[in-house]
C-alpha positions as CSV (number, residue, x, y, z in Angstrom):
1,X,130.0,105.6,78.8
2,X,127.2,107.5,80.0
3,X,126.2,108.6,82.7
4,X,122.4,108.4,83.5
5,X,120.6,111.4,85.3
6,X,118.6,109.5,87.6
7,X,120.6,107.6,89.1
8,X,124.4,107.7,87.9
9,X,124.4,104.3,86.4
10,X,127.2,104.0,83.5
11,X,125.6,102.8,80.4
12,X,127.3,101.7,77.1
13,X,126.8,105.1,73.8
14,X,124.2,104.3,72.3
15,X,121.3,103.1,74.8
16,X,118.1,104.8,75.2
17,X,117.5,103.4,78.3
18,X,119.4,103.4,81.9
19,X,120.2,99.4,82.6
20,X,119.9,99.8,86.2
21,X,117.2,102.0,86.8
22,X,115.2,102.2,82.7
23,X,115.0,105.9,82.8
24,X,115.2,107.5,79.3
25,X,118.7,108.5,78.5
26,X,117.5,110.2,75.5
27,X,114.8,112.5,77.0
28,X,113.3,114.2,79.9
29,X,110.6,112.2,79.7
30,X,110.3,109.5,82.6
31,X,110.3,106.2,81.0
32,X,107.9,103.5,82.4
33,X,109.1,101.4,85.3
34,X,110.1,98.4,83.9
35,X,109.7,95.2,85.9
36,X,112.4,94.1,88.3
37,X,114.6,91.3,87.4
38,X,114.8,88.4,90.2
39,X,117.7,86.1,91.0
40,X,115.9,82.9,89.2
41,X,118.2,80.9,91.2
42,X,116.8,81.7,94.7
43,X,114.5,79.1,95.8
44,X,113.3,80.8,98.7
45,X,110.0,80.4,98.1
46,X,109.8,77.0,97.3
47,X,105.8,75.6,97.4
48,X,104.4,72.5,98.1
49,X,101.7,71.1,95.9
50,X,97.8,70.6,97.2
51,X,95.5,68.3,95.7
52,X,92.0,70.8,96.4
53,X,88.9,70.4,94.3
54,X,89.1,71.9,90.5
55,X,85.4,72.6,90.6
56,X,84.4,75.9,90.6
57,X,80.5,77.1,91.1
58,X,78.6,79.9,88.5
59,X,78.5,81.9,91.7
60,X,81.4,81.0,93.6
61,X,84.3,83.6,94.3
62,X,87.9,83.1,95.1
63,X,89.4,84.3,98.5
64,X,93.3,85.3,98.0
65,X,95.5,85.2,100.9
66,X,98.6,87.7,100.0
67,X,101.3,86.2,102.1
68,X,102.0,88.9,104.9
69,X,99.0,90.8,103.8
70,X,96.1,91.5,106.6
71,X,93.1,91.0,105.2
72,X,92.6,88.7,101.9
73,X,90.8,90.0,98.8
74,X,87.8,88.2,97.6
75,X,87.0,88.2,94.0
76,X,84.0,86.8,91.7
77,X,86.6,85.4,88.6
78,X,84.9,87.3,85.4
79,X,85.3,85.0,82.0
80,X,89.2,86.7,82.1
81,X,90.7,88.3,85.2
82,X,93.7,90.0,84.6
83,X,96.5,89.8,87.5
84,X,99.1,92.9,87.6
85,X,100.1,95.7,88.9
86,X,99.1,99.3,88.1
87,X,101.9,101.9,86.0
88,X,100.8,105.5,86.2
89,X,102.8,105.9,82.7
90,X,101.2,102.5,80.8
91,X,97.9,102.8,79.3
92,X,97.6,98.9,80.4
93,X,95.2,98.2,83.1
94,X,95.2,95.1,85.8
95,X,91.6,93.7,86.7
96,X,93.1,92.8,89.4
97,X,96.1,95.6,90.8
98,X,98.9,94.0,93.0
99,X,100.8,96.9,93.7
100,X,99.0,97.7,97.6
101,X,100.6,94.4,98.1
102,X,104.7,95.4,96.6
103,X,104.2,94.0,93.5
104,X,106.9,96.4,91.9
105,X,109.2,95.6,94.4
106,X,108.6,91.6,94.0
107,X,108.9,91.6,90.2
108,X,105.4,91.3,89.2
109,X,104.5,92.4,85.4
110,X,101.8,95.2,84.3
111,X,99.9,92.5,83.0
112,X,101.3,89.2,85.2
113,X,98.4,86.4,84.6
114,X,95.3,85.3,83.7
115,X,92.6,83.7,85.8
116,X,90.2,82.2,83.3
117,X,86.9,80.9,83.8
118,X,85.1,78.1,82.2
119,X,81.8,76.7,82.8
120,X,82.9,74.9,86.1
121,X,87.2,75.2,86.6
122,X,89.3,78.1,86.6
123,X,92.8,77.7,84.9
124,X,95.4,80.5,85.2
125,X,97.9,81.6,82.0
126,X,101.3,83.6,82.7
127,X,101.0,86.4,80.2
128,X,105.0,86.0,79.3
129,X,105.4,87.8,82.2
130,X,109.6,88.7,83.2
131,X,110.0,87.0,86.5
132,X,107.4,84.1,85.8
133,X,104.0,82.7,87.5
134,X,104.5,79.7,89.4
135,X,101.8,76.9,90.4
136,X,102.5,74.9,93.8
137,X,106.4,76.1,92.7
138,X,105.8,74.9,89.5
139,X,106.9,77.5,86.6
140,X,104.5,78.0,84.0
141,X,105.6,78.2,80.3
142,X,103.5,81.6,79.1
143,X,100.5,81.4,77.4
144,X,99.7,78.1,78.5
145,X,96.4,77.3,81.0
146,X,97.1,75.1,83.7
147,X,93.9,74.3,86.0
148,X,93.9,75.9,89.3
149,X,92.3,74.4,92.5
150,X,91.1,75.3,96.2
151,X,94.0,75.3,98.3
152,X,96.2,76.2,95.6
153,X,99.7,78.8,96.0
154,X,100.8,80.6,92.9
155,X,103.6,82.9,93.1
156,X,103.6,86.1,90.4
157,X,107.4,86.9,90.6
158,X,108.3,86.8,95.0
159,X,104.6,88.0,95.4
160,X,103.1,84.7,97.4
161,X,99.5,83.8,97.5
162,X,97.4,81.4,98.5
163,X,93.5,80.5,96.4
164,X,90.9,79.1,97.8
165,X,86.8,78.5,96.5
166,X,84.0,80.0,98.3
């Protein structure tokens, strides 16, 4: 066993990485955080589905309510919208960053989902993401579009959020 530096997690010979925490074992170079694991089993935040329209306007823009968040970001959907959070130590980039809003702490991915935009519906694609994107508590299976509507919750790991069409 060894012991990592960071944190004093005991990790098997032989693994580059700290199991608890991911910190390099083999270097003093600070490893990227990597994305917590959640308890797939909790069904805390269970969601109930909404039947809103599916029609989305050339010059609409989505308003999303953050659960617990103050104020609700607005966003005009581009033909791809990537949903993430930000990593100081990952050269990939979130359109949209969730980390003001926890994300690290709720188990959402660099590079979570997709919001993509057709000529008149948006559909949103998990991006194989570790803890999952959820539709009106619905999982999604990664790389696959399912259409999103007005009214509608999706859930990036614990991170809660409500869409709606303006």
């Amino acid at each position: 066993m060894s012991a990592c530096p960071y944190c004093g997690h005991k990790n098997r010979i032989g693994y580059l990485f700290c199991e608890e925490c991911g910190q390099n074992l083999v270097s003093d170079v600070p490893a990227t955080l990597p994305t917590k694991q959640l308890d797939p089993s909790s069904n805390e935040l269970a969601a109930k589905a909404t039947w809103g329209t599916a029609r989305f306007g050339q010059d609409a823009s989505i308003i999303i309510h953050i659960r617990d968040a103050s104020d609700p970001i607005v966003v005009r959907p581009a033909k791809r919208t990537v949903l993430g959070r930000l990593d100081s130590s990952s050269n990939q980039k979130p359109d949209l960053d969730l980390t003001p809003y926890g994300a690290l702490e709720k188990g959402v991915s660099r590079i979570h989902a997709v919001i993509a935009r057709s000529d008149d519906t948006l559909t949103l694609i998990d991006m194989g993401s570790a803890n999952g994107t959820h539709l009106n508590g619905q999982r999604l299976m990664p790389d696959q579009p399912r259409v999103l509507r007005d009214g509608d919750e999706i859930r990036l790991g614990k991170l809660v959020a409500h869409v709606y069409f303006k």
